[in-house]
Structure formats: structure tokens, C-alpha cells
C-alpha positions as CSV (number, residue, x, y, z in Angstrom):
1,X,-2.0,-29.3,30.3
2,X,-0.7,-27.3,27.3
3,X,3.4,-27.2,27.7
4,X,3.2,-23.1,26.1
5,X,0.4,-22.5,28.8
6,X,2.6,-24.1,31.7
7,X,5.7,-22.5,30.4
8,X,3.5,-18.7,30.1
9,X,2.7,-19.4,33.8
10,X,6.3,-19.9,34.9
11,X,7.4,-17.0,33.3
12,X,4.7,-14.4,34.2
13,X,5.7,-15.8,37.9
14,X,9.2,-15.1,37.5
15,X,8.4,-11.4,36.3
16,X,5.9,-11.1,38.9
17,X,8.4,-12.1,41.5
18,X,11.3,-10.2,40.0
19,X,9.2,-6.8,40.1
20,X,8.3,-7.4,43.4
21,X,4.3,-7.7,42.5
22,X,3.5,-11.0,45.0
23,X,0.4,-8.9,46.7
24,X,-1.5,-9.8,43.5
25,X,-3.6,-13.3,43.6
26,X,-2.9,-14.1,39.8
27,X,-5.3,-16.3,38.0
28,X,-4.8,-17.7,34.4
29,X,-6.5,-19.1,31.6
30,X,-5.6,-20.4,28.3
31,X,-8.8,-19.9,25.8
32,X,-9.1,-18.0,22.2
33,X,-8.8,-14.1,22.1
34,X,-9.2,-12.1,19.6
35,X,-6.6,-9.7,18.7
36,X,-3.6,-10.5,20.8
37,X,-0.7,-13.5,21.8
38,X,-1.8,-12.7,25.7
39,X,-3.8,-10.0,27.7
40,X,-4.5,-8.7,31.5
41,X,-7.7,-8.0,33.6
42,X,-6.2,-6.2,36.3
43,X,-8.4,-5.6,39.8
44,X,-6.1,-2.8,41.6
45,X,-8.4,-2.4,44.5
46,X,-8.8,-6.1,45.3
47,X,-5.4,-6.6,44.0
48,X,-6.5,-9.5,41.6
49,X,-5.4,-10.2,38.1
50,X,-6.4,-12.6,35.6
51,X,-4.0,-13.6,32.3
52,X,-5.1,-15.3,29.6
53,X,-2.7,-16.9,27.0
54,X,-4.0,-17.2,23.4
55,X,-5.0,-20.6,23.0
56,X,-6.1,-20.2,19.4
57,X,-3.6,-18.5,17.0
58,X,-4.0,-17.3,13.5
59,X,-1.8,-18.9,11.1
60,X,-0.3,-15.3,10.3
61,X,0.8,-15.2,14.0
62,X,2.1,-18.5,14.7
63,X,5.7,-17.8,13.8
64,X,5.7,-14.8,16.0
65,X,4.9,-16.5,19.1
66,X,6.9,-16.1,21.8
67,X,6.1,-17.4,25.1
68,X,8.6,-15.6,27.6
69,X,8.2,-12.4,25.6
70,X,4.2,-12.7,26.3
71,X,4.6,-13.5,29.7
72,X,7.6,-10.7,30.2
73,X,4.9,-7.7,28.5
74,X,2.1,-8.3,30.8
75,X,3.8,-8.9,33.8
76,X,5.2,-5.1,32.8
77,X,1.5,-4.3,32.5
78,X,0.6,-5.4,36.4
79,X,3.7,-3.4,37.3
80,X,2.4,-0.4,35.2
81,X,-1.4,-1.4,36.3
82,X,-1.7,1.3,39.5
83,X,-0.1,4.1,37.3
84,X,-2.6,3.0,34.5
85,X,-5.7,3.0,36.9
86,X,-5.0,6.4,38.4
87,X,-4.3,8.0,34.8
88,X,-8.0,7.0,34.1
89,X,-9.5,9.0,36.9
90,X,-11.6,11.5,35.8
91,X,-10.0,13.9,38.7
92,X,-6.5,12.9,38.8
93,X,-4.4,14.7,41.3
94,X,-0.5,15.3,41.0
95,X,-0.1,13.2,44.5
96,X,-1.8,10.3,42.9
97,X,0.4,10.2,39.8
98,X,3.6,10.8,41.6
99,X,2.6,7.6,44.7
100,X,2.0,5.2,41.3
101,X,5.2,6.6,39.8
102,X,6.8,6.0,43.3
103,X,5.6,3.0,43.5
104,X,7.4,1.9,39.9
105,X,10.6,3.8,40.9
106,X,11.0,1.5,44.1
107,X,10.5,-1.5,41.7
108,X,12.8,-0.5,39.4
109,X,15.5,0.2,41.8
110,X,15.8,-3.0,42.5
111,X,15.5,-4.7,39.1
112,X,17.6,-2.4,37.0
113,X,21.7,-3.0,38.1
């Protein structure tokens, strides 16, 4: 297995973990995309995500790769994934915002020192 795919898994687990997002089943793959280092397919109502490391970078983006960093920014987006979801609604209510933004707060509280 590729040592930048094992070491993107171990890091999106620590974030995952730190931010207190272990109700997720996280899958991952490591295959070719298109326009970024690392994305997220997040499934809120079944609580599923799938990550997918870049396995095929552009020579322009090579020296900008950074594993941790990846991992770090889309663990952020599975914290930020509830608030996302609801701020796509076509009828979003204020109670819905403020139980995502709730949901972050308590996160955060115990992340931040």
C-alpha cells in the first residue's frame, strides 16, 4: 500500500477522533481526481463518508503536497458536513442552522484550549 495513502488515513483518523466525529463509518480510496490533493462524499443521514486521496498528481502540484494538511482540511469538512447539508435545504429554518452550529460549538469546546 502507498506510504502517503497510509499516512492520509492516520491523520484523517486522528482529526476525526480529535473532533469527536466517530459516529461516521469512514471509507477511503486512493485513485486520480481531478482538480484537488483530496476530497469528501459526505452521507449525513446514514452517517457515511468516503475520502479519496489524489493518487495522480500534476507535476505543478507535487511540491505542494501535503499529507497531514489534506487529511486535517477534510476532516474539518465532515465536522462542517451537518451545517453544510442543512445550508442547502431549500427551506431552511433558523432551529436547523442554530442545532448544526450547536453541534460545532460542542466540538469546538473541547478542541480549542
Amino acid at each position: 500500500m502507498n506510504n502517503d495513502f497510509v499516512e492520509f488515513q492516520e491523520h484523517f483518523k486522528h482529526y476525526q477522533n480529535l473532533f469527536g466525529l466517530s459516529g461516521y463509518k469512514v471509507y477511503f480510496r486512493h485513485e486520480p481526481l481531478e482538480k484537488s490533493f483530496a476530497e469528501i462524499n459526505i452521507e449525513n443521514h446514514s452517517l457515511v463518508a468516503t475520502v479519496t486521496l489524489n493518487s495522480r498528481l500534476s507535476a505543478k502540484d507535487k511540491p505542494f503536497k501535503d499529507i497531514k494538511l489534506s487529511a486535517k482540511h477534510e476532516a474539518i469538512h465532515l465536522l462542517l458536513g451537518q451545517l453544510e447539508d442543512r445550508a442547502y435545504m431549500r427551506f431552511l429554518t433558523k432551529d436547523a442552522i442554530y442545532e448544526a452550529l450547536e453541534d460545532i460549538c460542542h466540538r469546538l469546546e473541547g478542541i480549542i484550549p
